[in-house]
PAVOVO-62632 format. One record per residue (C-alpha): residue in three letters; z, y, x; residue number from 0. Coordinates in Angstrom, 2 decimals. Layout:
// PAVOVO-62632
('ALA',(Z,Y,X),NUM)
...
//
This chain:
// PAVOVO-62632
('UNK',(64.52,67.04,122.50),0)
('UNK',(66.03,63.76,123.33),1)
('UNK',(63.62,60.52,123.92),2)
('UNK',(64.95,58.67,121.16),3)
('UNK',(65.33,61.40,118.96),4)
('UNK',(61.51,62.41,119.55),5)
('UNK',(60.42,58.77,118.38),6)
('UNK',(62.00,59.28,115.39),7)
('UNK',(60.59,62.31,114.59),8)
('UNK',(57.24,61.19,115.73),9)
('UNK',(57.54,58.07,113.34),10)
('UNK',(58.77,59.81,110.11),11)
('UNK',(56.48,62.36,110.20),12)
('UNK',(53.47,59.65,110.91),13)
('UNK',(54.73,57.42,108.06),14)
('UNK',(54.48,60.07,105.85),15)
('UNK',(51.53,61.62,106.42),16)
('UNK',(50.12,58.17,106.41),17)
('UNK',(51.86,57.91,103.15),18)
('UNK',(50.00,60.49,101.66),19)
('UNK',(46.64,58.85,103.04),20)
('UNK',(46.79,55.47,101.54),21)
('UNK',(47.90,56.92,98.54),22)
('UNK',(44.64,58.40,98.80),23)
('UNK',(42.79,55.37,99.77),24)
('UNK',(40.50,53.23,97.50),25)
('UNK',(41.93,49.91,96.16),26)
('UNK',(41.85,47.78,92.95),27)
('UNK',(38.41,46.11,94.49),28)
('UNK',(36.64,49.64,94.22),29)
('UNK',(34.67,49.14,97.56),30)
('UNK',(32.06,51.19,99.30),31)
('UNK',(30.75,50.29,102.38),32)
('UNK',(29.37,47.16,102.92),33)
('UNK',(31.40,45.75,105.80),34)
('UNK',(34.61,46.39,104.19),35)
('UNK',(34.35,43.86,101.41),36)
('UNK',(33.12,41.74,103.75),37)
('UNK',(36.25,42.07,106.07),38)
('UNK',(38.57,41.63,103.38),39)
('UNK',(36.64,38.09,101.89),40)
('UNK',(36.70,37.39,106.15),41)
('UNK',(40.50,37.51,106.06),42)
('UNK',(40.67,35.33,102.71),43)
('UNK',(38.41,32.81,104.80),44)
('UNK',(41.39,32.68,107.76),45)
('UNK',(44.14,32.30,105.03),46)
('UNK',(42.24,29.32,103.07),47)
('UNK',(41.16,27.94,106.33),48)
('UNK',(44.82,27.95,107.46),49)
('UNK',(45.89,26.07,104.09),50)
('UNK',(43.12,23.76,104.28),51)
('UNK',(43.33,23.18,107.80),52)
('UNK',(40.06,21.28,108.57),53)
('UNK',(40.42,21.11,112.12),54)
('UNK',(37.43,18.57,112.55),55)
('UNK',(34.66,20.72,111.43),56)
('UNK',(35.78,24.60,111.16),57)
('UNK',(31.46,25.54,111.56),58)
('UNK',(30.92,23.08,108.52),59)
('UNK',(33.88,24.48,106.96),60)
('UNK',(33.11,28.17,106.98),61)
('UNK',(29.45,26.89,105.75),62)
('UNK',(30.21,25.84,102.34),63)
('UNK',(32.78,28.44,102.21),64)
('UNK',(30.15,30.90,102.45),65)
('UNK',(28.18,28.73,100.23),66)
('UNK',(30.80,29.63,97.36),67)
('UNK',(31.05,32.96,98.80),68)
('UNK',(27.81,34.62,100.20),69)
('UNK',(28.95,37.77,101.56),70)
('UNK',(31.19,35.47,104.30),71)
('UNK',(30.62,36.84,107.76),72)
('UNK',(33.58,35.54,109.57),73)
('UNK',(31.34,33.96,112.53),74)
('UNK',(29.29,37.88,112.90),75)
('UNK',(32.43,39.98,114.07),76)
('UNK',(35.45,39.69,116.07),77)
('UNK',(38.01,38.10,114.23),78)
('UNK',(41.63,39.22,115.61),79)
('UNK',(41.49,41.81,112.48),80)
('UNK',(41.12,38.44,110.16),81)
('UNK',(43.63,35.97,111.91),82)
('UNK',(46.35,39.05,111.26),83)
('UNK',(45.48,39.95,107.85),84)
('UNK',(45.71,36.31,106.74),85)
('UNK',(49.77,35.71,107.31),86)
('UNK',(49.66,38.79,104.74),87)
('UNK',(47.73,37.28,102.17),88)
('UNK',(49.58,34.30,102.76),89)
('UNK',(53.05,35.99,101.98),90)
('UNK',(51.47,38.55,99.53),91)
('UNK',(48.06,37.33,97.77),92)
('UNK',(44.53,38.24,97.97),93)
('UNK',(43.88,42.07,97.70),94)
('UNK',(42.15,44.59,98.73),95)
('UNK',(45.72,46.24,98.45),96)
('UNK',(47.48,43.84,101.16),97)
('UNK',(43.83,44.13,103.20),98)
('UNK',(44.29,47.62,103.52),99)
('UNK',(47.79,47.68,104.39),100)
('UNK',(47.47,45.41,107.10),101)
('UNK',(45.26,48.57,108.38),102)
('UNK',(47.94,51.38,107.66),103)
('UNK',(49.89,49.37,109.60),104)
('UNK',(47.95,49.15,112.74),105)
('UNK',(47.31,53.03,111.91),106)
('UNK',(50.82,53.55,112.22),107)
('UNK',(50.35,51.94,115.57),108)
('UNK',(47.46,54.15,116.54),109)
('UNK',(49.64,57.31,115.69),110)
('UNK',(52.71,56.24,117.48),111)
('UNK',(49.89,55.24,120.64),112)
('UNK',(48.56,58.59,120.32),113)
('UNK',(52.22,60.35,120.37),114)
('UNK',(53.57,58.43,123.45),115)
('UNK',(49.60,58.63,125.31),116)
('UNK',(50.37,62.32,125.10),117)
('UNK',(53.84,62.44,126.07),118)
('UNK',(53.03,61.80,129.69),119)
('UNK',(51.11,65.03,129.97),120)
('UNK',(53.09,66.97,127.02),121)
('UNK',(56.04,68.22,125.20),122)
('UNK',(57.19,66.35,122.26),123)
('UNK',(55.98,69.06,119.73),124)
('UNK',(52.78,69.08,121.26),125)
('UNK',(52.12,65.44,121.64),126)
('UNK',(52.71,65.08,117.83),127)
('UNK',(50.26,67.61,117.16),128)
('UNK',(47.80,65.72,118.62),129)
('UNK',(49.30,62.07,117.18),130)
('UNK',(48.76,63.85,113.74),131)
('UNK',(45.44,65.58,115.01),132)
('UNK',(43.89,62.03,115.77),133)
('UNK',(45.32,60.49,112.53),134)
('UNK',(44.16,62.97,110.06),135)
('UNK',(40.61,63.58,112.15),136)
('UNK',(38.11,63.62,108.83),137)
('UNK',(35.72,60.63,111.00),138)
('UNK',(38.72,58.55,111.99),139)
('UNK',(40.75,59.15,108.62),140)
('UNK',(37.56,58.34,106.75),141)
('UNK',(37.26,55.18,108.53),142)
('UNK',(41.02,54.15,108.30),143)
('UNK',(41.09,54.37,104.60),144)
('UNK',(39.05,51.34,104.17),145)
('UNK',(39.25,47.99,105.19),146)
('UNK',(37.26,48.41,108.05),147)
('UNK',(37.60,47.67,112.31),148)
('UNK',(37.76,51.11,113.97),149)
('UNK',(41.37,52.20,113.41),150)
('UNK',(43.00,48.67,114.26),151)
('UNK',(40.21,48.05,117.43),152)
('UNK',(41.74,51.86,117.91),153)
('UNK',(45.45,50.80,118.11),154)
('UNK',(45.55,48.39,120.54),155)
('UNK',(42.64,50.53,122.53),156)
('UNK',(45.01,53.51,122.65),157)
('UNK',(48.36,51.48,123.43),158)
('UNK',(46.21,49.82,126.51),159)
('UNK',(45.26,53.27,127.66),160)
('UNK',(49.51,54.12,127.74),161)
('UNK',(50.06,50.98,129.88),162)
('UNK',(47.28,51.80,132.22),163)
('UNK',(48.45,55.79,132.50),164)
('UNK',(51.76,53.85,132.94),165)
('UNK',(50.58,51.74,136.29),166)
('UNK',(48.46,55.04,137.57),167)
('UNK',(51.75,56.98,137.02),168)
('UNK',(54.39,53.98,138.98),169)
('UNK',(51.92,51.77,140.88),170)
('UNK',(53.79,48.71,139.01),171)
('UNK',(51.09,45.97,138.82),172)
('UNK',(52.70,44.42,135.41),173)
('UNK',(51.30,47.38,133.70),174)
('UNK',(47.50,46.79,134.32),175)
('UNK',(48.08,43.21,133.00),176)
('UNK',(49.25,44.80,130.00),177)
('UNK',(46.96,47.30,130.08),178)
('UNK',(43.87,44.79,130.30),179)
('UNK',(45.40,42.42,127.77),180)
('UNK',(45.75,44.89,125.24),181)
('UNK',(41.83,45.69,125.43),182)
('UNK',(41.20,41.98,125.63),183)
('UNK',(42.92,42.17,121.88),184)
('UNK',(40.76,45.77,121.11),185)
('UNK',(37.58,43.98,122.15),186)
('UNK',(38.63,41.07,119.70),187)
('UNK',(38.94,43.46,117.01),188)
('UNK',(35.98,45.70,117.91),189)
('UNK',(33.64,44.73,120.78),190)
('UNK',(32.13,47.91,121.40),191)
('UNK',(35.38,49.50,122.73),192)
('UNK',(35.00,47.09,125.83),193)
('UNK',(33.35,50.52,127.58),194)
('UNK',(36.71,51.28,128.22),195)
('UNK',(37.09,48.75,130.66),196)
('UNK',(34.42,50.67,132.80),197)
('UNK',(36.19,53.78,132.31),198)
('UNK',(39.01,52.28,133.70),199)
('UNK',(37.58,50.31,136.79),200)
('UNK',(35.46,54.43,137.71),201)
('UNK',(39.22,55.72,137.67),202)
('UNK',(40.63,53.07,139.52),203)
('UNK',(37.47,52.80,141.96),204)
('UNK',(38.25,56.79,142.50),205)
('UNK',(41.63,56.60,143.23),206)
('UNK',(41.87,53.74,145.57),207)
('UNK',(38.41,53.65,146.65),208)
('UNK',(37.35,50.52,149.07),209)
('UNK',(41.38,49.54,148.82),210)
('UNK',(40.50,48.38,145.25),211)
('UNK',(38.57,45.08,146.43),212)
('UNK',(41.13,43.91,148.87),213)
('UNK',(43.86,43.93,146.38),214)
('UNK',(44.64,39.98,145.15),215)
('UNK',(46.26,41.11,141.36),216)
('UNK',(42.43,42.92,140.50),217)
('UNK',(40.47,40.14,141.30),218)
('UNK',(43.09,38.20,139.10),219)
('UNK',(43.22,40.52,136.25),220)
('UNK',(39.62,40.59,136.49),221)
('UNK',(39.08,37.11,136.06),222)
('UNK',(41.84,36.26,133.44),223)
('UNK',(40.43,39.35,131.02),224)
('UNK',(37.03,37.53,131.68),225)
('UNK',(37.94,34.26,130.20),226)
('UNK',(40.11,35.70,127.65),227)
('UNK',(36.49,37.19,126.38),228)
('UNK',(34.59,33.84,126.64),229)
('UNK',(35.14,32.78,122.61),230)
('UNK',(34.18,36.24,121.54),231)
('UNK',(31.11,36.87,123.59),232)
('UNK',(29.79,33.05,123.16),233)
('UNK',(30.58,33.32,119.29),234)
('UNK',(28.62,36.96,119.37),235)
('UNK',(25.56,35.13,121.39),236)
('UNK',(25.68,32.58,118.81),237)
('UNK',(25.88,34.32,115.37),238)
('UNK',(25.86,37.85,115.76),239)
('UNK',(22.29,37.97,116.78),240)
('UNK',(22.37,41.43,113.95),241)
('UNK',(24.73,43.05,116.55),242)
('UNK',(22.59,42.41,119.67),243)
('UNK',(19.47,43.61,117.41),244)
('UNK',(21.41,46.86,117.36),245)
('UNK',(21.88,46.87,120.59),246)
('UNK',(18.20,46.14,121.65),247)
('UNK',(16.37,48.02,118.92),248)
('UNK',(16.32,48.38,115.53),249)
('UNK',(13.10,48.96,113.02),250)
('UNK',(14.84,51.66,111.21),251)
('UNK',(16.49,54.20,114.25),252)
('UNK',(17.82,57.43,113.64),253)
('UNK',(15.99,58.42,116.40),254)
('UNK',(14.42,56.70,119.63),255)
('UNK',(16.67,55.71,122.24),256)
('UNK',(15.03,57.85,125.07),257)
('UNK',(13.93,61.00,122.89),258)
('UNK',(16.13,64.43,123.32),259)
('UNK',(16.94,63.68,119.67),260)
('UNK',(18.98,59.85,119.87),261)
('UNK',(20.46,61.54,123.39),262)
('UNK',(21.60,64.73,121.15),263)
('UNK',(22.51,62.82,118.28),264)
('UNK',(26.36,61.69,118.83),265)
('UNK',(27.17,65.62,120.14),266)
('UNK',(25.58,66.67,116.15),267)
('UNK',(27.87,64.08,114.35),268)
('UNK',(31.04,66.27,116.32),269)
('UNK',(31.45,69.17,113.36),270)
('UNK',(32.01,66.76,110.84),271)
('UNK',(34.11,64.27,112.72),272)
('UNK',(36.44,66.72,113.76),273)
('UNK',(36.04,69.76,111.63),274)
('UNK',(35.15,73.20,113.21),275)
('UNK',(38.71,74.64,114.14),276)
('UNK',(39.73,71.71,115.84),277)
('UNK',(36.01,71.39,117.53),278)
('UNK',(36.00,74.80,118.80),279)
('UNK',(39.67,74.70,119.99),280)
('UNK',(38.19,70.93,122.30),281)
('UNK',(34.77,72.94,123.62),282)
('UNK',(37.94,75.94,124.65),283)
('UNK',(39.70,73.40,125.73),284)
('UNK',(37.07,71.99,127.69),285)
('UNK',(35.94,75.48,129.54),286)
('UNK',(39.49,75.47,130.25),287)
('UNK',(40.23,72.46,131.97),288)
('UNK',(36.89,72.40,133.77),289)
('UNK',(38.06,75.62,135.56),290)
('UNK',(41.53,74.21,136.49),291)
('UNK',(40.29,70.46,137.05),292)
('UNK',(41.28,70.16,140.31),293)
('UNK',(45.12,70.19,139.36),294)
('UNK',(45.11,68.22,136.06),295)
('UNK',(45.98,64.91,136.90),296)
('UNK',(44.37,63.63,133.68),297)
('UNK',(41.08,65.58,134.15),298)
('UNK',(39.35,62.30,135.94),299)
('UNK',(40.34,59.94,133.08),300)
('UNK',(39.08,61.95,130.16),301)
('UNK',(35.72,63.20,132.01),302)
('UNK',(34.76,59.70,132.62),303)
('UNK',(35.80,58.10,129.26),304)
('UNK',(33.77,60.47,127.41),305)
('UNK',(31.14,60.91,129.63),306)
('UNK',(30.99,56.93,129.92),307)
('UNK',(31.26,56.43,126.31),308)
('UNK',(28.40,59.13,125.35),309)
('UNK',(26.13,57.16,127.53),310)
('UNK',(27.11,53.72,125.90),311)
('UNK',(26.69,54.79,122.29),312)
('UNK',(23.89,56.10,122.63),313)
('UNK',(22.00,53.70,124.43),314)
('UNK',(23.24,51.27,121.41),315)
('UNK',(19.53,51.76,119.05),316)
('UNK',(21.79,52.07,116.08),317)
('UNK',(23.40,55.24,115.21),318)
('UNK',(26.44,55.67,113.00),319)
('UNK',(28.99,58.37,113.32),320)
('UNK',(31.59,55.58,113.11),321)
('UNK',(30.56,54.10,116.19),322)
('UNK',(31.77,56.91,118.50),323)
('UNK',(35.19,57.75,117.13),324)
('UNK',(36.21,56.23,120.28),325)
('UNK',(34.90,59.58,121.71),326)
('UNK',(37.37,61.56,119.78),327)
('UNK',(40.47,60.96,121.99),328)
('UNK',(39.40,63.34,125.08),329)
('UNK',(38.40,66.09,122.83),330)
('UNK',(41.45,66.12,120.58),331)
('UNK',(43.85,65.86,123.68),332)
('UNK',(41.90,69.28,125.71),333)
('UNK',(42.05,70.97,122.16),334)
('UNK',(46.27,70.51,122.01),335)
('UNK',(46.63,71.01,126.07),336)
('UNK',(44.47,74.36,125.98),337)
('UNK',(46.88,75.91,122.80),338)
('UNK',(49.70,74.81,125.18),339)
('UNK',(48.74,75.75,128.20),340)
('UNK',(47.47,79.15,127.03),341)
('UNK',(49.76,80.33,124.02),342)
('UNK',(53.76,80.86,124.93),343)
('UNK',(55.75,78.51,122.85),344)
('UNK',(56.06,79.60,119.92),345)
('UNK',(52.67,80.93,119.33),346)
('UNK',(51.37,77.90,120.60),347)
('UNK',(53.40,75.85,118.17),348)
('UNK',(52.15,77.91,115.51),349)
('UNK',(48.85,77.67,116.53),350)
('UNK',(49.04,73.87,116.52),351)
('UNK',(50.80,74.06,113.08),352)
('UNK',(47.32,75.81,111.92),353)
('UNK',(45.15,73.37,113.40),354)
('UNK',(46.43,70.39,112.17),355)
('UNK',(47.06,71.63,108.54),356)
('UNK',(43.23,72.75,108.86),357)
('UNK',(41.94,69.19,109.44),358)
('UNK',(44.16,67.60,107.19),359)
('UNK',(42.75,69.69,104.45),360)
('UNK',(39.27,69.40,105.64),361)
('UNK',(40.04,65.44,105.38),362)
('UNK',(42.10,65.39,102.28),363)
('UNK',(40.00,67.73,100.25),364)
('UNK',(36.20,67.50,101.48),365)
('UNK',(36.40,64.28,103.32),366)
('UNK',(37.61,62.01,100.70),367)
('UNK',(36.33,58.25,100.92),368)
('UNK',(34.03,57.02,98.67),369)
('UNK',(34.57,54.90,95.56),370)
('UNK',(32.41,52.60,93.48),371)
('UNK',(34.48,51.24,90.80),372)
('UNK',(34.33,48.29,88.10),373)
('UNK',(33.75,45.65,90.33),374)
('UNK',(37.46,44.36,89.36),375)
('UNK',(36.49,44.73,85.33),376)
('UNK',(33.59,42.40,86.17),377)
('UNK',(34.86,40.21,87.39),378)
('UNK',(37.91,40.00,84.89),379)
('UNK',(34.89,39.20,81.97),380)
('UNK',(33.60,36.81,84.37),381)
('UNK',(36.94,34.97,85.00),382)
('UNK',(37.69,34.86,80.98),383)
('UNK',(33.90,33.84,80.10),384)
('UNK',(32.70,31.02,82.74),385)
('UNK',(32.89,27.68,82.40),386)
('UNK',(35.15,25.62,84.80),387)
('UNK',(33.36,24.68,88.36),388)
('UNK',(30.49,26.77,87.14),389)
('UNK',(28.07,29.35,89.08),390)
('UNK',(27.45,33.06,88.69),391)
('UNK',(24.35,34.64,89.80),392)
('UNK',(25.00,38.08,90.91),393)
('UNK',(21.99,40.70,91.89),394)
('UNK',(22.96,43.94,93.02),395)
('UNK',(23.29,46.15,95.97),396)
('UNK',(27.30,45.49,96.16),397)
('UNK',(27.67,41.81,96.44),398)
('UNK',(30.43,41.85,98.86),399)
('UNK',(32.60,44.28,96.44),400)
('UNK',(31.59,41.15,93.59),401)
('UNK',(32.42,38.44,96.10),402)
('UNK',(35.18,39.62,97.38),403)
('UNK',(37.17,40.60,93.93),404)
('UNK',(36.25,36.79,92.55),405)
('UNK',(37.52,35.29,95.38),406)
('UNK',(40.95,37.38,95.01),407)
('UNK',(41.34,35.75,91.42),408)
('UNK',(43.31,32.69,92.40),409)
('UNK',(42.98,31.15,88.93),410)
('UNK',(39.55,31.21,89.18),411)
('UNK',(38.59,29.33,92.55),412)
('UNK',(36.65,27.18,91.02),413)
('UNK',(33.58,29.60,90.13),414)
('UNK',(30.72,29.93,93.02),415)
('UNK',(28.35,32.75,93.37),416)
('UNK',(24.56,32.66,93.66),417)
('UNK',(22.71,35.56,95.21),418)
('UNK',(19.39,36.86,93.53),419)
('UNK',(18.37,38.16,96.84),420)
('UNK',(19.00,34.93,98.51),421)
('UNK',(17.02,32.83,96.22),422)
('UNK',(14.20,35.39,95.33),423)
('UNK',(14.04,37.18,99.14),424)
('UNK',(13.71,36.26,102.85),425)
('UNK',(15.87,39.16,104.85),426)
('UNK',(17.75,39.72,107.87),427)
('UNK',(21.00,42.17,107.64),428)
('UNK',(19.58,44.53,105.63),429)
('UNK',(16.36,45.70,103.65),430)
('UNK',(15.26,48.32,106.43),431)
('UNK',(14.34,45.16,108.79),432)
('UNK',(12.06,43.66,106.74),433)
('UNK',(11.99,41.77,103.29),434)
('UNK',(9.33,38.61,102.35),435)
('UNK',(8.98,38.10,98.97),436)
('UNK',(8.93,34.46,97.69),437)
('UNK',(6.67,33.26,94.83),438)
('UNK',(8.94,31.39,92.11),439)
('UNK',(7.16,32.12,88.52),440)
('UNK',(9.55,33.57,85.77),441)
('UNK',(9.71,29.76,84.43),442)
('UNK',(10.17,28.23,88.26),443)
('UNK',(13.22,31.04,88.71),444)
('UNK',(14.61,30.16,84.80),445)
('UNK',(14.76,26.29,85.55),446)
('UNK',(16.32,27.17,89.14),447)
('UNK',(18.90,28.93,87.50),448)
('UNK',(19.27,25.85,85.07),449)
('UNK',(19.40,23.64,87.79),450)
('UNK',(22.04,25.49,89.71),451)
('UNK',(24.60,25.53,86.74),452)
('UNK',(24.32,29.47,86.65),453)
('UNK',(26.00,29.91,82.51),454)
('UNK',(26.30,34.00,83.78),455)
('UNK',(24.67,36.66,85.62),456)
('UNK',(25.83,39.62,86.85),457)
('UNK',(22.65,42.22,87.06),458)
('UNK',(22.58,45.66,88.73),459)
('UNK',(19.80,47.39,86.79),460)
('UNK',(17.10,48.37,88.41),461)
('UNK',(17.75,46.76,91.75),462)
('UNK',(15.32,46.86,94.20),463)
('UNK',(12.56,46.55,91.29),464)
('UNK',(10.14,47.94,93.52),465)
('UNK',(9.58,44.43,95.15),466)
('UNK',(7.74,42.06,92.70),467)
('UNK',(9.74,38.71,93.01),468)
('UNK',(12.89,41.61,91.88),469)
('UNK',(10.82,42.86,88.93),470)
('UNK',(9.74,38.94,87.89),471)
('UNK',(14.15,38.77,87.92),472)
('UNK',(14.39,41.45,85.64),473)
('UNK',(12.22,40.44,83.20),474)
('UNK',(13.41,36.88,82.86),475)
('UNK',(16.79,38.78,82.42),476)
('UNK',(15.61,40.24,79.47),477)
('UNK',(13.98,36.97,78.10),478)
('UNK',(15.08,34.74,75.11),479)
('UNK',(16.67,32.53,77.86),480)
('UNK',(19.03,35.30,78.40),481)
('UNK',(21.64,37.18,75.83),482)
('UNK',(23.48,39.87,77.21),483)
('UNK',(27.16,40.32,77.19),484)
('UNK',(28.56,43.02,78.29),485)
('UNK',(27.77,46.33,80.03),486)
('UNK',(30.60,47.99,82.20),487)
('UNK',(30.15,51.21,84.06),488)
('UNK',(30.89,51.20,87.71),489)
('UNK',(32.17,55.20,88.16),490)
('UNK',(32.09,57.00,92.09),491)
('UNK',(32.77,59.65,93.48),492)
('UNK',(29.49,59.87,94.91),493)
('UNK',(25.88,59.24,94.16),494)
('UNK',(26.10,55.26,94.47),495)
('UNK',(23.23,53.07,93.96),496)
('UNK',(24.53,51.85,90.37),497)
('UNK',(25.95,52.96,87.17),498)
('UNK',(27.03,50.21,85.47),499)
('UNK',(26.80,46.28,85.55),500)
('UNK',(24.90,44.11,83.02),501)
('UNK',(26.57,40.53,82.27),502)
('UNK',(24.36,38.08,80.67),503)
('UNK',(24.49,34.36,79.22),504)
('UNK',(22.36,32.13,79.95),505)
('UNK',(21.52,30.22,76.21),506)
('UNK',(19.04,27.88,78.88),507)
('UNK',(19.96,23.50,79.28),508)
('UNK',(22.60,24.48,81.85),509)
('UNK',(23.04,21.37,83.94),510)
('UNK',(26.18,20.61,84.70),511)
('UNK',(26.29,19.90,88.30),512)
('UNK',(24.01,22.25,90.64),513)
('UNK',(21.58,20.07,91.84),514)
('UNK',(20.99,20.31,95.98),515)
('UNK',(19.49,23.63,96.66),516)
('UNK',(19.28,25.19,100.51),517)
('UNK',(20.31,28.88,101.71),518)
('UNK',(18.45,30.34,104.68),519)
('UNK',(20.47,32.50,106.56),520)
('UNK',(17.69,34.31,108.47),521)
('UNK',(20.60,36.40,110.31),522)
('UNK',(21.32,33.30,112.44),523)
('UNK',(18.19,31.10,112.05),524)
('UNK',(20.10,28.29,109.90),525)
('UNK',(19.52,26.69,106.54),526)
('UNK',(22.86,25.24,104.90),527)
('UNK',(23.38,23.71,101.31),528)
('UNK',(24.54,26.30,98.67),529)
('UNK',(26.40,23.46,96.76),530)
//
């Protein structure tokens, strides 16, 4: 099969399988996890901060944007995801729509990445078996049907690993620039897949040995992708003091970092990342290549990026499947090599044929993602009901999914959201870490809420009512001060947290303008005005 003709093939068949995945996809605000409301509302920060341009004071400026819009995180993460969402909602408007294509697209990227990674060891055939392995991989596809970081981080991660098989493969220097610039623009997306930079610096140190210090361009590539990381790693030092909790220890582990359990742990998640058939064909795969190791040029290079990887994740004190997708790569490859290597051609083919068709249905049909809808309906009341320049308490476990579907109404940019758990609560990322209760009265909390302009609330039933300050909320919600308005059920797939959203009035002296009132935001160790 011709070059050209291959990339062709390799593309069409990518777009539409990725077709049939973001038709799949959540959208219309319908959020689940945490994070990816929060990266949307983070990309609708760039594009306002690009129209407002205030140049002087961008810290101040992302303050009392996250002052209107609480579940703001923009300083927390990376933000190369953010700067090239924002052109698109610049061009196309606020969605969760244009969010997520701005993903597909880099997922496109990651397929093609995968495709021509696998071309330098593989026949065409073969290499888009595993481009449409790794794209339809149930912990990768989960992950890239939302507007989340792994996939994109995973694009320019993969397309770095090409350009340094590239310089390995010719000895041209220009490719390792490339190579280290493009993980420069993972880590700025993702900064946990900087581990590949060790991976790459054990294969390097193997095949040149001692002759790898005296060369001039390492020391400068070194050096340049240093720098290139200073904003990232000084903005991480700064505000993502959750991230380096994670890193250090966390209250609520999955299992302590030194125990046979947290060193296990990441080898358990494997079955349902990958899905048996394509699992067992990797550990074959695996037995395979460890036998003939000593002529597979790419033996060295997979053996220490997962082997370098493993060791990384897991000495991270938070566990999450997600985090070691990054892991994936090595085993999918030795899975599609072994049915090559083994099978003749058109056994192996067929064998391929199975093994992708088996994952995509494991992801399609028992992977799907989760859903939580009626977010967007809530908001809709909320937008025909408030008064102009008004605030809207919200209290409930989704606030981002809230957040982030107000701020998407362009005709109503003008409305500002209070947190419950911000007024009521003292708390740092999430509940697990620790929660203090403040102690504002019913009456205290009803004047607050007078004083802050709040005319509606927007109530998940039942939240966290186990705490006291939560259960003093709820029953000044269902006080004369308070009339509700509307219920609206909030249908999953899943068991979510909620059922259905209450909207109330508040019949209270609403005063017009919010009088000064101060946020802590434990998760950095500031205090900024919330109007």
């Amino acid at each position: 099969m011709k070059r050209r003709s291959s990339w062709w093939l390799a593309s069409a068949v990518l777009v539409a399988v990725l077709a049939l995945l973001y038709w799949q996809s959540p959208r219309g605000g319908a959020f689940w996890w945490s994070d990816a409301a929060r990266h949307a509302l983070n990309s609708a920060f760039v594009t306002d901060l690009l129209r407002d341009r205030p140049w002087q004071d961008p810290v101040g400026y992302a303050y009392h944007y996250y002052a209107q819009y609480p579940a703001l995180t923009i300083l927390f993460y990376p933000p190369l995801l953010y700067a090239l969402t924002a052109p698109f909602y610049l061009l196309f408007g606020v969605s969760h729509e244009v969010a997520l294509l701005v993903v597909f697209l880099h997922y496109f990227a990651f397929g093609l990445g995968c495709w021509r990674l696998a071309r330098c060891w593989l026949a065409p055939l073969p290499a888009l078996a595993f481009a449409l392995l790794m794209v339809l991989m149930p912990e990768i596809a989960l992950w890239g049907r939302q507007v989340m970081t792994e996939v994109p981080a995973y694009a320019f991660l993969v397309w770095s690993l090409v350009a340094f098989v590239e310089h390995r493969r010719s000895g041209r220097i220009g490719w390792l620039y490339l190579s280290a610039a493009l993980l420069v623009l993972a880590m700025n997306t993702k900064l946990t897949v900087g581990f590949v930079g060790l991976v790459y610096l054990a294969v390097l140190a193997r095949d040149q040995g001692l002759g790898l210090l005296r060369r001039g361009h390492h020391w400068a590539i070194a050096a340049l992708t240093l720098a290139a990381l200073v904003p990232v790693v000084l903005m991480t030092l700064k505000f993502g003091q959750a991230n380096l909790q994670s890193v250090a220890g966390v209250a609520d582990a999955v299992a302590p970092r030194w125990s046979v359990q947290g060193w296990l742990w990441y080898l358990r998640q494997l079955p349902s990342q990958m899905g048996w058939p394509l699992l067992a064909a990797a550990l074959w795969g695996v037995w395979r290549a460890w036998r003939q190791r000593a002529a597979l040029p790419w033996w060295g290079l997979w053996l220490s990026w997962f082997v370098l990887g493993y060791v990384f994740f897991s000495l991270i004190d938070l566990k999450e499947a997600r985090h070691s997708v990054f892991l994936l790569l090595p085993l999918a490859f030795v899975a599609v090599w072994a049915v090559q290597d083994a099978l003749p051609a058109l056994s192996g083919q067929a064998a391929l044929l199975a093994l992708v068709l088996s994952t995509g249905a494991i992801t399609l049909w028992w992977r799907p993602v989760p859903y939580v809808d009626g977010y967007a309906r809530v908001v809709d009341q909320i937008a025909r009901l408030a008064p102009r320049h008004s605030v809207v308490l919200f209290s409930g476990y989704r606030d981002g999914s809230f957040i982030f579907n107000l701020r998407a109404r362009e005709d109503r940019r003008d409305l500002s959201v209070l947190r419950a758990d911000k007024i009521l609560l003292r708390l740092s990322v999430r509940r697990e870490l620790g929660v203090e209760e403040k102690s504002l009265s019913e009456a205290e909390l009803g004047q607050l809420l007078n004083d802050q302009g709040v005319h509606y609330v927007v109530m998940q039933p039942g939240f966290w009512t186990d705490l006291e300050a939560m259960r003093r909320f709820e029953h000044l919600m269902a006080s004369p001060q308070f009339e509700e308005v509307a219920r609206i059920p909030t249908p999953a797939n899943h068991h979510a947290h909620e059922t259905e959203l209450v909207i109330l009035r508040n019949k209270g002296p609403v005063n017009p303008t919010p009088k000064p009132l101060n946020i802590e935001l434990k998760m950095i160790g500031r205090t900024i005005p919330a109007n």
